[in-house]
N, C-alpha and C positions, 0 to 999 in steps of 0.2 A: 448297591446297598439293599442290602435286605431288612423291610420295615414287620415288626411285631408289636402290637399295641393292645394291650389289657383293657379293656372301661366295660361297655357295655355290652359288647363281645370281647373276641380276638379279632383283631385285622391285620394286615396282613398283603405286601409287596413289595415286586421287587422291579426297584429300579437300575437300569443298566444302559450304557450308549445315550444317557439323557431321555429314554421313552421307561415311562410309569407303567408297570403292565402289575395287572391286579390278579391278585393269586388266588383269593377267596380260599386259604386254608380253615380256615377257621369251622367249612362245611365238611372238610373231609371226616370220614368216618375214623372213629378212636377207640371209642370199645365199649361193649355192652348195648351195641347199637344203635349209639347216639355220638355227635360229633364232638370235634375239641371245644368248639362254641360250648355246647353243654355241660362242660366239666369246668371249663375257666374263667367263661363269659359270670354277669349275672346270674343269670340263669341258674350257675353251677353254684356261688354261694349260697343261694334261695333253697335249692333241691338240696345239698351233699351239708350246707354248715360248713363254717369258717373252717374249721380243723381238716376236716376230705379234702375241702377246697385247696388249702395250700399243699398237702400231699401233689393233687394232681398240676400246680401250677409248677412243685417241683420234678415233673414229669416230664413238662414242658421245658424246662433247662436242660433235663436228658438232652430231648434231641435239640436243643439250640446247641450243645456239644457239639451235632452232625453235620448241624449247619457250619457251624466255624471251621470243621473239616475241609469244606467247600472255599475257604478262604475269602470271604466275602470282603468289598471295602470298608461297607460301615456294619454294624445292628444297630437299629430304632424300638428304642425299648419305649415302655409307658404307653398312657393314654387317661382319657377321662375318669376313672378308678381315683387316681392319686389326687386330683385337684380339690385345694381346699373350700373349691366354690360346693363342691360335694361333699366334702369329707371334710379330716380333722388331722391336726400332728398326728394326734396318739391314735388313730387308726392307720395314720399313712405308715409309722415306724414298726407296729405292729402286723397289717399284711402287705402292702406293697415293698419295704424299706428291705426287708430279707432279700424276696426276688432280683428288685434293682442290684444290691451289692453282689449278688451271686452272679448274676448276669454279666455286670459290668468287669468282674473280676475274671471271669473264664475271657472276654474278650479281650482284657491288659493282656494275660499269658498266651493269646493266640495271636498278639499284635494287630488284633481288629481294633478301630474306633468304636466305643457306644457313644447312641447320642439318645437322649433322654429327652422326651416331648411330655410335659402336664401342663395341660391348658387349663384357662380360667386363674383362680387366683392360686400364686407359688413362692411369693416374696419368702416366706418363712419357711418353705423347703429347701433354698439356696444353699445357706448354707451347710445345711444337713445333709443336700446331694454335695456339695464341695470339699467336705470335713471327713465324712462318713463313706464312701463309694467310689470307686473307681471310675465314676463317669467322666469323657471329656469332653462329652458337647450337649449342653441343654437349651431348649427351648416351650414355647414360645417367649416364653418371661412376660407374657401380657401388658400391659397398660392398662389403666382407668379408661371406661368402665367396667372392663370384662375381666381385668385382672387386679392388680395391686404392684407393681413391679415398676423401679425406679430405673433403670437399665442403667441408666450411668454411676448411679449409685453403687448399682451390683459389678458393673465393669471395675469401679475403685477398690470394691472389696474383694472380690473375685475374681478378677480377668487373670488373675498369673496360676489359676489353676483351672478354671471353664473357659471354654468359647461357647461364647454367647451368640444363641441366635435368635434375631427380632426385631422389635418387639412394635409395628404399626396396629393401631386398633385397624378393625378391618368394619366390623359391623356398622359402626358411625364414622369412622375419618375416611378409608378406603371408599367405603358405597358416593361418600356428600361431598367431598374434597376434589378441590381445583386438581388439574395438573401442576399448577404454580407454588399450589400448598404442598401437594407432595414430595415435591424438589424440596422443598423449604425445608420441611421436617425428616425426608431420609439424607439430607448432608448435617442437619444437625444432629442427628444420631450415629451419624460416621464422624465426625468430630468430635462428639463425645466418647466411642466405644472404639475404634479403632486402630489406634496409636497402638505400636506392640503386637499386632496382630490379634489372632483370637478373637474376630468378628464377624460376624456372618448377617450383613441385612437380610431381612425379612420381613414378613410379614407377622401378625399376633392371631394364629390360627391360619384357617384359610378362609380367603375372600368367597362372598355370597356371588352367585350367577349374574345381576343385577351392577356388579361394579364394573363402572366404566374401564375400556381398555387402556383408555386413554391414562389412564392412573397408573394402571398396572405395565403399561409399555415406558410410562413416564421413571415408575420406578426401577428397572432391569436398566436403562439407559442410565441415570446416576449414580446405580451401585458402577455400571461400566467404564463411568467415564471421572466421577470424583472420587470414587473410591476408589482407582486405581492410583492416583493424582496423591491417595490421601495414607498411601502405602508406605 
């Protein structure tokens, strides 16, 4: 899977054989002497203005083109950019909404999967990623308090056209929570989201250095063992 993610740069990996190897594109050189960070990142709306700005993110589709040459499994589109904890509708439909449909689009016509990541809050992007784009896998879909996101709400609205991936808080239930709790609440969210398929536990972001293993071993063991059970 090759991961590409807009916010406050570009980031950027690719995952292969289950090892994350990190690609740091974002540093290579693009032109004029400054990198693709500089033209897509922040950075680049600050320095170029919205208008350059999305010329050169549609630049960056160019070669996502090249990439899908490559036949990759998945594209990891989004990041930080889109989330409403930052922004708004009518900015996200305005610059992010174009790139996402273009992206996702070139990836239907190449039989690649895209999966679409905006963290923090996205409830009210749902269904404008599910109506409007070609995405078929989004995430994190947050929870209270980092997000806004009902999952099972969105699985009844939504699951016959997204798979869902998610949606444990990490910051407060991952770091403080029993292993006992953990069980508790990822089979209740595989009971609620999983029927039908188009479910992907997860986590709501990624866990802080500081979370117990024990949580995090607790949870790979009952995605393994009830969510297979709950197939």
């Amino acid at each position: 899977m090759l991961f590409l993610g807009l916010g406050t740069g570009l980031g950027s990996a690719l995952i292969t054989d289950h090892v994350i190897m990190p690609m740091e594109l974002a540093h290579l050189p693009y032109k004029k002497g400054k990198t693709f960070e500089d033209f897509v990142g922040r950075r680049g709306i600050a320095r170029l203005g919205k208008q350059k700005w999305r010329h050169a993110v549609d630049d960056v589709v160019t070669r996502l083109k090249a990439a899908l040459a490559a036949r990759p499994d998945e594209i990891m589109l989004g990041g930080s950019a889109s989330s409403l904890s930052a922004s708004s509708v009518r900015n996200f439909r305005k610059y992010d909404l174009p790139f996402i449909q273009q992206a996702a689009a070139l990836c239907r016509t190449a039989g690649v999967f895209s999966h679409l990541h905006i963290c923090g809050k996205s409830a009210r992007l749902v269904p404008i990623i599910a109506n409007e784009t070609d995405v078929d896998v989004m995430e994190p879909l947050e929870e209270p308090p980092g997000g806004d996101v009902d999952l099972a709400e969105v699985k009844r609205r939504y699951g016959r056209r997204l798979c869902l991936k998610g949606n444990i808080n990490t910051f407060g239930f991952m770091l403080n929570a029993t292993p006992v709790q953990v069980e508790e609440k990822a089979k209740r969210l595989i009971d609620d989201c999983a029927a039908g398929g188009g479910f992907i536990l997860s986590t709501g972001d990624q866990c802080g250095r500081d979370t117990p293993d024990a949580n995090l071993f607790k949870l790979v063991e009952v995605a393994q063992t009830y969510g297979r059970r709950s197939r």
